[in-house]
Steps between C-alpha positions, in 0.01 A plus 500: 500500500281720297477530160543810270234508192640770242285609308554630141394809408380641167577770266331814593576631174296179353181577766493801357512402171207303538312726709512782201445224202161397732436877528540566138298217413218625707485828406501405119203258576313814583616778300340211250210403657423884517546543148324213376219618739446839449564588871701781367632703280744305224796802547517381910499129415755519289718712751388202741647257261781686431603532894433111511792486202728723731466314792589139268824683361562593917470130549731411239764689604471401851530170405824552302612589859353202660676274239823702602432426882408176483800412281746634731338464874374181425166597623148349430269663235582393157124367469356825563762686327350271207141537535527874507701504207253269291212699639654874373629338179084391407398834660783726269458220165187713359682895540828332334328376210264792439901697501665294278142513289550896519843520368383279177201676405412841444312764753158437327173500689250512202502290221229422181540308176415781314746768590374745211150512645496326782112395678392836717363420837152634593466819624132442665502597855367152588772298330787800680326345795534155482869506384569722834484838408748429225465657120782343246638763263729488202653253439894602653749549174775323666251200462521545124883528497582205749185241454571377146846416584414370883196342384519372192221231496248770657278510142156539386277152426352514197167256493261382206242453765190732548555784710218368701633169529819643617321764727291183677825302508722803676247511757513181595872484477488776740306333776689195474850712586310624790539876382215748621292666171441868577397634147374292177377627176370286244609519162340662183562357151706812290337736773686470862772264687406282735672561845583329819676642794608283787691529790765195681687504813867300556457241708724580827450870521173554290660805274259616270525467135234654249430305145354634235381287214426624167315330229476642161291294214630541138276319357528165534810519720547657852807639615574504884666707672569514883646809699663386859626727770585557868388796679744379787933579439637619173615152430286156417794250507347358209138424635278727267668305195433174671122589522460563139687171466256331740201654300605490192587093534125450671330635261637304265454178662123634547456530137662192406296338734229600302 
Protein backbone atom coordinates (compact mmCIF):
# COMPACT_ATOMS: atom_id res chain seq x y z
CA UNK A 1 0.00 0.00 0.00
CA UNK A 2 1.45 3.33 -0.72
CA UNK A 3 1.68 6.08 1.30
CA UNK A 4 0.37 9.71 0.80
CA UNK A 5 2.96 12.54 2.15
CA UNK A 6 0.86 15.92 2.35
CA UNK A 7 2.62 18.46 2.34
CA UNK A 8 1.82 21.85 3.99
CA UNK A 9 1.88 24.73 2.19
CA UNK A 10 2.67 28.33 3.15
CA UNK A 11 1.17 31.66 3.04
CA UNK A 12 1.75 33.32 -0.20
CA UNK A 13 0.73 36.42 1.27
CA UNK A 14 3.72 35.83 3.98
CA UNK A 15 6.41 34.97 0.85
CA UNK A 16 5.58 37.98 -0.30
CA UNK A 17 5.88 39.75 2.62
CA UNK A 18 9.27 38.76 3.00
CA UNK A 19 10.27 39.03 -0.45
CA UNK A 20 9.36 43.04 -0.37
CA UNK A 21 10.85 43.57 3.42
CA UNK A 22 14.32 41.83 1.71
CA UNK A 23 13.72 44.18 -1.26
CA UNK A 24 13.25 47.20 0.81
CA UNK A 25 16.09 46.41 2.86
CA UNK A 26 18.31 46.21 -0.12
CA UNK A 27 17.45 49.06 -1.81
CA UNK A 28 17.85 51.27 1.42
CA UNK A 29 21.40 49.70 1.84
CA UNK A 30 22.17 51.47 -1.37
CA UNK A 31 20.26 54.53 -1.66
CA UNK A 32 22.76 54.81 1.63
CA UNK A 33 25.77 53.58 0.51
CA UNK A 34 25.28 56.08 -2.47
CA UNK A 35 24.82 58.87 -0.29
CA UNK A 36 27.44 58.26 2.10
CA UNK A 37 29.66 57.80 -1.04
CA UNK A 38 29.12 60.46 -3.19
CA UNK A 39 28.12 58.16 -6.14
CA UNK A 40 25.37 60.58 -6.69
CA UNK A 41 23.55 63.27 -6.29
CA UNK A 42 21.93 63.59 -2.46
CA UNK A 43 18.16 64.63 -4.13
CA UNK A 44 18.24 60.80 -6.02
CA UNK A 45 19.45 59.03 -2.86
CA UNK A 46 17.04 60.23 -0.93
CA UNK A 47 14.22 59.33 -3.54
CA UNK A 48 16.15 55.84 -3.38
CA UNK A 49 15.59 55.75 0.29
CA UNK A 50 12.36 56.93 0.17
CA UNK A 51 11.16 54.03 -2.44
CA UNK A 52 13.02 51.56 0.02
CA UNK A 53 10.38 53.12 2.85
CA UNK A 54 7.45 52.42 0.33
CA UNK A 55 8.26 49.13 -0.43
CA UNK A 56 8.62 48.34 3.87
CA UNK A 57 5.02 49.94 4.36
CA UNK A 58 4.01 47.34 1.06
CA UNK A 59 5.45 44.63 3.23
CA UNK A 60 3.61 45.55 6.19
CA UNK A 61 0.48 45.51 4.84
CA UNK A 62 0.95 42.33 3.09
CA UNK A 63 1.74 40.84 6.10
CA UNK A 64 -1.44 42.02 7.89
CA UNK A 65 -2.90 39.74 5.14
CA UNK A 66 -0.61 36.90 5.76
CA UNK A 67 -1.49 37.04 9.54
CA UNK A 68 -5.21 36.97 8.26
CA UNK A 69 -4.46 33.80 6.03
CA UNK A 70 -2.56 32.02 8.17
CA UNK A 71 -5.06 32.50 11.01
CA UNK A 72 -7.90 31.18 9.15
CA UNK A 73 -6.35 28.49 6.47
CA UNK A 74 -4.14 27.23 8.88
CA UNK A 75 -1.31 27.58 6.53
CA UNK A 76 2.52 27.79 7.17
CA UNK A 77 4.29 31.24 7.23
CA UNK A 78 3.95 32.93 10.50
CA UNK A 79 7.95 33.01 10.68
CA UNK A 80 8.27 34.92 7.62
CA UNK A 81 5.25 36.90 8.17
CA UNK A 82 7.49 37.87 11.34
CA UNK A 83 10.77 38.54 9.95
CA UNK A 84 9.34 40.85 7.37
CA UNK A 85 7.51 42.66 9.82
CA UNK A 86 10.64 43.18 12.21
CA UNK A 87 12.70 43.99 9.16
CA UNK A 88 10.11 47.05 7.80
CA UNK A 89 9.49 48.13 11.41
CA UNK A 90 13.81 48.90 11.74
CA UNK A 91 13.68 50.07 8.08
CA UNK A 92 10.36 52.70 8.79
CA UNK A 93 11.74 53.45 12.88
CA UNK A 94 14.08 56.46 11.55
CA UNK A 95 11.10 58.37 9.00
CA UNK A 96 8.57 57.89 12.10
CA UNK A 97 10.67 59.56 14.49
CA UNK A 98 12.02 62.35 12.26
CA UNK A 99 7.59 62.85 11.91
CA UNK A 100 6.75 62.85 15.25
CA UNK A 101 10.17 65.17 15.67
CA UNK A 102 8.44 67.50 12.92
CA UNK A 103 5.16 67.94 14.53
CA UNK A 104 7.07 69.13 17.94
CA UNK A 105 9.39 71.54 16.60
CA UNK A 106 9.17 74.32 14.39
CA UNK A 107 10.04 74.52 10.37
CA UNK A 108 13.54 76.03 11.11
CA UNK A 109 16.58 75.26 9.02
CA UNK A 110 19.01 78.01 10.31
CA UNK A 111 19.73 78.71 13.64
CA UNK A 112 22.65 81.09 15.66
CA UNK A 113 22.97 82.16 19.26
CA UNK A 114 22.95 85.52 18.35
CA UNK A 115 19.76 86.11 16.49
CA UNK A 116 20.27 90.08 16.43
CA UNK A 117 23.50 89.75 14.48
CA UNK A 118 24.00 86.55 13.78
CA UNK A 119 27.96 85.28 12.33
CA UNK A 120 27.86 86.06 8.26
CA UNK A 121 29.30 83.31 6.21
CA UNK A 122 32.16 84.14 3.77
CA UNK A 123 31.44 85.35 0.63
CA UNK A 124 35.06 84.46 -1.01
CA UNK A 125 34.63 82.46 -4.06
CA UNK A 126 36.96 79.81 -2.57
CA UNK A 127 35.06 79.25 0.67
CA UNK A 128 31.34 79.31 -1.91
CA UNK A 129 33.39 76.46 -3.25
CA UNK A 130 34.15 74.29 -0.65
CA UNK A 131 30.67 74.49 1.03
CA UNK A 132 29.22 73.33 -2.59
CA UNK A 133 28.33 76.22 -4.36
CA UNK A 134 26.29 77.32 -1.39
CA UNK A 135 26.24 81.21 -0.01
CA UNK A 136 24.14 81.55 3.50
CA UNK A 137 22.08 84.73 3.61
CA UNK A 138 20.04 86.42 6.27
CA UNK A 139 19.38 84.99 8.79
CA UNK A 140 15.27 83.77 8.05
CA UNK A 141 12.86 86.02 10.52
CA UNK A 142 10.76 83.13 11.33
CA UNK A 143 14.07 81.95 13.05
CA UNK A 144 13.85 84.98 15.32
CA UNK A 145 10.12 84.45 16.11
CA UNK A 146 10.20 80.55 16.69
CA UNK A 147 14.01 79.81 18.01
CA UNK A 148 13.84 81.50 21.43
CA UNK A 149 10.79 79.68 22.32
CA UNK A 150 11.90 76.17 20.43
CA UNK A 151 15.32 76.59 21.54
CA UNK A 152 15.63 78.00 24.55
CA UNK A 153 19.13 76.82 25.75
CA UNK A 154 20.62 77.89 22.18
CA UNK A 155 22.81 81.01 23.96
CA UNK A 156 25.98 82.77 23.58
CA UNK A 157 29.22 81.49 25.93
CA UNK A 158 30.67 84.10 27.50
CA UNK A 159 34.60 83.21 28.41
CA UNK A 160 37.33 85.07 30.60
CA UNK A 161 39.84 83.30 28.49
CA UNK A 162 42.05 85.04 25.77
CA UNK A 163 40.56 85.22 22.52
CA UNK A 164 43.59 83.41 21.38
CA UNK A 165 43.36 80.80 23.82
CA UNK A 166 39.85 80.25 22.85
CA UNK A 167 40.64 80.62 19.03
CA UNK A 168 43.57 77.66 19.52
CA UNK A 169 41.10 75.71 21.66
CA UNK A 170 38.00 75.94 18.93
CA UNK A 171 40.28 74.60 16.49
CA UNK A 172 41.13 71.81 18.10
CA UNK A 173 37.66 71.17 19.31
CA UNK A 174 36.83 71.19 15.74
CA UNK A 175 39.11 68.45 14.56
CA UNK A 176 38.28 66.31 17.33
CA UNK A 177 34.26 66.38 16.16
CA UNK A 178 35.59 65.39 12.87
CA UNK A 179 34.08 68.62 11.14
CA UNK A 180 35.96 69.87 7.89
CA UNK A 181 37.51 73.77 8.42
CA UNK A 182 36.89 75.69 5.20
CA UNK A 183 37.55 79.36 6.38
CA UNK A 184 39.51 80.65 9.68
CA UNK A 185 40.38 84.09 10.66
CA UNK A 186 42.36 84.86 13.54
CA UNK A 187 41.37 87.27 15.96
CA UNK A 188 42.49 90.96 16.56
CA UNK A 189 42.45 92.49 20.06
CA UNK A 190 39.58 95.68 19.82
CA UNK A 191 40.30 95.49 15.93
CA UNK A 192 38.52 92.27 14.18
CA UNK A 193 36.62 88.85 15.24
CA UNK A 194 38.12 85.87 14.94
CA UNK A 195 36.20 83.40 12.63
CA UNK A 196 35.85 79.77 11.89
CA UNK A 197 33.64 78.18 9.37
CA UNK A 198 33.21 74.45 9.22
CA UNK A 199 31.21 72.13 7.55
CA UNK A 200 29.61 68.32 9.12
CA UNK A 201 27.71 65.68 7.47
CA UNK A 202 24.85 63.28 9.40
CA UNK A 203 26.01 60.15 9.70
CA UNK A 204 23.53 57.82 7.51
CA UNK A 205 22.83 60.15 4.67
CA UNK A 206 25.82 62.68 4.88
CA UNK A 207 23.42 66.01 4.68
CA UNK A 208 25.42 68.91 4.82
CA UNK A 209 25.39 71.35 7.56
CA UNK A 210 27.51 74.71 7.51
CA UNK A 211 28.90 76.21 11.07
CA UNK A 212 29.94 79.32 11.55
CA UNK A 213 31.83 80.28 14.66
CA UNK A 214 32.25 83.68 15.85
CA UNK A 215 34.63 84.93 18.39
CA UNK A 216 34.51 88.41 19.61
CA UNK A 217 37.23 89.59 22.44
CA UNK A 218 35.97 92.28 24.92
CA UNK A 219 38.72 92.60 26.58
CA UNK A 220 39.50 90.13 28.75
CA UNK A 221 36.43 88.04 27.92
CA UNK A 222 35.38 86.35 24.58
CA UNK A 223 31.99 85.82 23.62
CA UNK A 224 31.16 82.87 21.19
CA UNK A 225 28.88 82.62 19.01
CA UNK A 226 28.06 79.75 16.52
CA UNK A 227 25.64 79.99 13.40
CA UNK A 228 24.35 76.29 12.19
CA UNK A 229 22.35 75.52 9.11
CA UNK A 230 21.25 73.01 6.45
CA UNK A 231 21.33 73.81 2.91
CA UNK A 232 19.30 70.44 2.44
CA UNK A 233 14.96 70.58 3.40
CA UNK A 234 13.39 73.51 5.11
CA UNK A 235 13.41 71.56 8.29
CA UNK A 236 16.56 70.36 10.70
CA UNK A 237 14.55 68.13 13.14
CA UNK A 238 16.54 69.66 15.69
CA UNK A 239 20.17 68.86 14.40
CA UNK A 240 21.63 72.47 13.83
CA UNK A 241 20.75 73.14 17.66
CA UNK A 242 22.36 69.90 18.61
CA UNK A 243 25.65 71.03 16.89
CA UNK A 244 25.95 74.18 18.77
CA UNK A 245 25.22 71.96 21.76
CA UNK A 246 27.99 69.55 20.71
CA UNK A 247 30.41 72.60 20.23
CA UNK A 248 29.54 74.60 22.64
CA UNK A 249 29.98 71.56 25.45
CA UNK A 250 33.64 70.68 23.71
CA UNK A 251 34.90 73.64 23.95
CA UNK A 252 34.29 73.86 27.24
CA UNK A 253 35.69 70.67 28.26
CA UNK A 254 38.84 71.90 26.07
CA UNK A 255 39.27 74.86 28.19
CA UNK A 256 38.74 73.26 31.37
CA UNK A 257 41.11 70.87 30.41
CA UNK A 258 43.42 73.50 30.36
Amino acid sequence: MRRLILEESNSGAAIWSRRLAVLAAAVAGFGLIFAKFHYTDLYSAIAVVSFAMFLAALALVVAVFACINIWREGVNGARMTLFAVSVSIALLAWPVFLALKSFQLPRLNDISTDIGQPPQFSHDPRVVMARGGFTPGALPPLTRILQPRAYPLVQPMTLEVDAFEVFDAAQKVLKGLGWKVVDITAPIPSRADGQIEATSRSLLLGIPYHIMIRLRPVGDITRVDVRALTSFGAHDYGANAELIGRFDKALQAELDSR
